[in-house]
N, C-alpha and C positions, 0 to 999 in steps of 0.2 A: 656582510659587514655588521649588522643589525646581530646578527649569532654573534658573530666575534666579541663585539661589546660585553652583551651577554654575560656569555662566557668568562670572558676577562673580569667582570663585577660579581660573578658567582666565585671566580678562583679569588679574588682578594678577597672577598668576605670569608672564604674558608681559610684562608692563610690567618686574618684578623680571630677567630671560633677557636682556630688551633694552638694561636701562639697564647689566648689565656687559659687554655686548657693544659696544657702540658708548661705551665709558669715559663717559655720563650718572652724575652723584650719584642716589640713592634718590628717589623720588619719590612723594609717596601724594595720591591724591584723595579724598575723603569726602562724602558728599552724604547730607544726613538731615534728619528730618523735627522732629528737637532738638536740642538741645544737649550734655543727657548721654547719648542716643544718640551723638551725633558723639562725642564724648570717650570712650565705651567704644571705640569703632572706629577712633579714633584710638592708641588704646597698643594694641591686636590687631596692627593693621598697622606700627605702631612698630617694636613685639615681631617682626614678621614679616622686614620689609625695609631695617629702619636698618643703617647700616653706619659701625665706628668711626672717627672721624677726630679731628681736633685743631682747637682756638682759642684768641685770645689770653687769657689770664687775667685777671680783677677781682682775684684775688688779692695782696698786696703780697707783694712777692717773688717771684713765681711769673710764669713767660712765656708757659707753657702750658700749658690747659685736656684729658683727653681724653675726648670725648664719641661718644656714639651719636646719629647725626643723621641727617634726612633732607629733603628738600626737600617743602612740602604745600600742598595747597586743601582748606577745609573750606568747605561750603555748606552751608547751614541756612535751611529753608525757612521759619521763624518759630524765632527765636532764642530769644523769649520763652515757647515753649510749656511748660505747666506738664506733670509736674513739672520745675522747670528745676535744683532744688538738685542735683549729682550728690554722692549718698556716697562716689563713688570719689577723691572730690579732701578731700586732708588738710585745708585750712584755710578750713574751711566757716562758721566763728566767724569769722572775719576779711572775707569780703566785702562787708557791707555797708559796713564802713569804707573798704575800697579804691575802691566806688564814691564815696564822698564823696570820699579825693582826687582822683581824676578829676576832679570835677563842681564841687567845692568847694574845691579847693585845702589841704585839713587838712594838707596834711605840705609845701607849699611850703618851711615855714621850714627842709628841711634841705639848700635850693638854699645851695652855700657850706661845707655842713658836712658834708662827708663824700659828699656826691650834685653831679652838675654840673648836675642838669636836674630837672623835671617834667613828666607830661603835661600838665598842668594850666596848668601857666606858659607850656608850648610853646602850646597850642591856645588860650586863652583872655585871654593878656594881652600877647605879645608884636608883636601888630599889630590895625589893624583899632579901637582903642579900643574902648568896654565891653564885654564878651562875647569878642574879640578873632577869632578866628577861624568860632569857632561862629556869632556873631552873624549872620558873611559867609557862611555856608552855610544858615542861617534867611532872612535877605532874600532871597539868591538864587534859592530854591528856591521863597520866598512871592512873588516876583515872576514867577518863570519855573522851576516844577514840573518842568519835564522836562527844564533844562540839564544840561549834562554836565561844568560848569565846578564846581559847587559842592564843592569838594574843600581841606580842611587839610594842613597839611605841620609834621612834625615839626624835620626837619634844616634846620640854618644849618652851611653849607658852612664857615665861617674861622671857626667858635667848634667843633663838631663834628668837625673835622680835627685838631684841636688837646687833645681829652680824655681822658682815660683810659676813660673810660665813658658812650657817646652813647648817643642816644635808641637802642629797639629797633621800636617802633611809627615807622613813617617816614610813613604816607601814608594819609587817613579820605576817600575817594569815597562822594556821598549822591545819589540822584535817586529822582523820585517816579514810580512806572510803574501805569498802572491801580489807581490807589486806594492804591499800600503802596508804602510809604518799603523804598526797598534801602539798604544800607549795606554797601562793602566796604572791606577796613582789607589795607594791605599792612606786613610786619615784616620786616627785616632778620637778625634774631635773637631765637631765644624758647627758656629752659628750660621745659621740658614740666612734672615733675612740681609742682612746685609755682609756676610764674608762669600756664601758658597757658591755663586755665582761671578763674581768679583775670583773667584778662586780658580774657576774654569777656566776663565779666559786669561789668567796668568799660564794655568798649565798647557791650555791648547796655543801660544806662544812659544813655550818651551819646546812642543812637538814639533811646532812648525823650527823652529830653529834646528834641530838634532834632523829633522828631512830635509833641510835645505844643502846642510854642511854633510849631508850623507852624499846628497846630488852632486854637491860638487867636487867633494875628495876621492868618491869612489866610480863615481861614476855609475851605481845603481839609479835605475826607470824606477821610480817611486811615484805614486797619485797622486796627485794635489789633495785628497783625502785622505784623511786621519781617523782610524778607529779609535774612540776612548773611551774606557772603564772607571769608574770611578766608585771605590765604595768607603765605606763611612761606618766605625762603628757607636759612633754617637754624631746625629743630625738633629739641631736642636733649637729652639727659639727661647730665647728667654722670657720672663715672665714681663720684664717690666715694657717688653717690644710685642706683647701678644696683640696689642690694640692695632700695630700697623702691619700686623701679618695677618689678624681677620680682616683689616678693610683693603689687604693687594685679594686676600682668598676670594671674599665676596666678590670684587669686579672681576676678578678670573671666571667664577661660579657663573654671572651673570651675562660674559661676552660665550658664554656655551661654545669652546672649543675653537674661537676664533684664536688664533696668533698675534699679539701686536711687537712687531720686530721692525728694526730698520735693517737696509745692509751698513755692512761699517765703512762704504764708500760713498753710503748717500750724503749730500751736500751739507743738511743740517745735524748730522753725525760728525762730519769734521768740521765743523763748526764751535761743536758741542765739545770736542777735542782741542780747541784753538789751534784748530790747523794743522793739528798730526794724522793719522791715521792709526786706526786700534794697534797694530800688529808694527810699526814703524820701530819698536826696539829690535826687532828682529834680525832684521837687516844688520844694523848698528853693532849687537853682540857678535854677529858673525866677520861681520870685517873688522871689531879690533880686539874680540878677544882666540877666534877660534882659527881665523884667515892666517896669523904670522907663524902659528902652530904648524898647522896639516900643510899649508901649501911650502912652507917654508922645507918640510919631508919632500916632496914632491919633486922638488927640484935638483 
């Protein structure tokens, strides 16, 4: 184990030697067996190998962004595994709500007012009728498990070319390999301290919805586990939040490899929830947008 470390701190330092030698952006890989494992080992290597650059700005007024970024793969061998809450992410009150926009649409209404887009409205209603996208990665995949076509796409090239602020999630790849649903999501741009995390558990939501309604329309043996990919070609902190991303790195640096997670059924977890549970949009999308669809074929 003591090699392995090692090992593993000799190959990112050479990957870090390499990418300024041959002019490569940063680049981190992560490979864990959770979530808030991968999330602590994501801001260690952050903190290690980001290197400052610049983007354009959401700001009115403002042209440019400067941020600490770098290029990433996180893999996660069950995305779901409890404990999945990590304490190191600030708005740990707020997710379950974010899975509902995902899944449910709750905040569509601010497409128009202030926002150009939703994931929501991108994946689910813009093509494909009821379900819209999702729908087409549920049949596909209940008709032919192992395709490699079942795949959403966020961007529309002549409305998306044209905004101040597009989609940052571009692309959800699903296929079903020996028993367990993988799912990998590619992102064009992601702030770390408070979206990317917030981001996983909208998408590990989304999984778990497409392996529920697989279970039950096709009747495919699927694992309560979920493989997920996630890469990033900009992971990024801003300047003016570097202050609160050295003091989560420092108390990470300082608890040496401890985990601080809850499960999302501990008691002061749904408390913390007002009484929902992390994953409760789940259920809700499948009985009233996906259930009158597939079971309504069925019969």
């Amino acid at each position: 184990m003591i090699f392995g470390a090692w090992l593993g701190a000799v190959g990112r330092r050479f990957m870090v030697v390499a990418s300024l030698l041959f002019g490569m952006r940063s680049f981190i890989n992560v490979e864990s067996a959770s979530l808030p494992k991968a999330y602590q080992e994501l801001y260690l290597r952050l903190g290690e190998v980001g290197r400052w650059g610049q983007k354009e700005s959401y700001a009115v007024g403002k042209k440019v962004d400067r941020i600490l970024e770098c290029e990433c793969r996180v893999a996660i061998s069950n995305v779901l595994r409890e404990p999945i809450v990590s304490l190191a992410f600030p708005g740990v009150g707020d997710l379950a709500t974010y899975v509902g926009d995902v899944l449910l649409g709750s905040k569509d209404y601010v497409i128009g007012a202030g926002y150009d887009y939703t994931y929501h409205d991108r994946i689910f209603h813009r093509v494909g009728g009821p379900g819209g996208q999702v729908a087409y990665v549920i049949r596909k995949l209940k008709d032919t498990y192992y395709s490699n076509r079942a795949q959403l796409t966020t961007w529309i090239p002549e409305l998306d070319s044209q905004i101040d602020g597009p989609p940052c999630f571009q692309r959800g790849w699903f296929k079903v390999v020996d028993g367990v649903l993988h799912f990998d999501t590619d992102w064009r741009s992601r702030e770390f301290v408070y979206a990317w995390y917030e981001n996983i558990i909208g998408m590990a939501g989304l999984a778990m919805l497409v392996r529920d309604c697989l279970r039950d329309y096709s009747g495919l043996e699927l694992s309560d586990e979920i493989r997920y990919v996630d890469k990033c070609n900009s992971l990024h902190v801003y300047e003016r939040d570097f202050a609160d991303f050295e003091r989560t790195l420092s108390t990470i640096r300082r608890r040496k490899g401890v985990v601080d997670a809850w499960n999302s059924t501990d008691p002061q977890m749904i408390s913390m929830l007002k009484g929902k549970t992390l994953f409760s949009a789940v259920n809700e999308a499948k009985k009233t947008i996906f259930d009158p669809v597939f079971k309504k074929q069925q019969k």
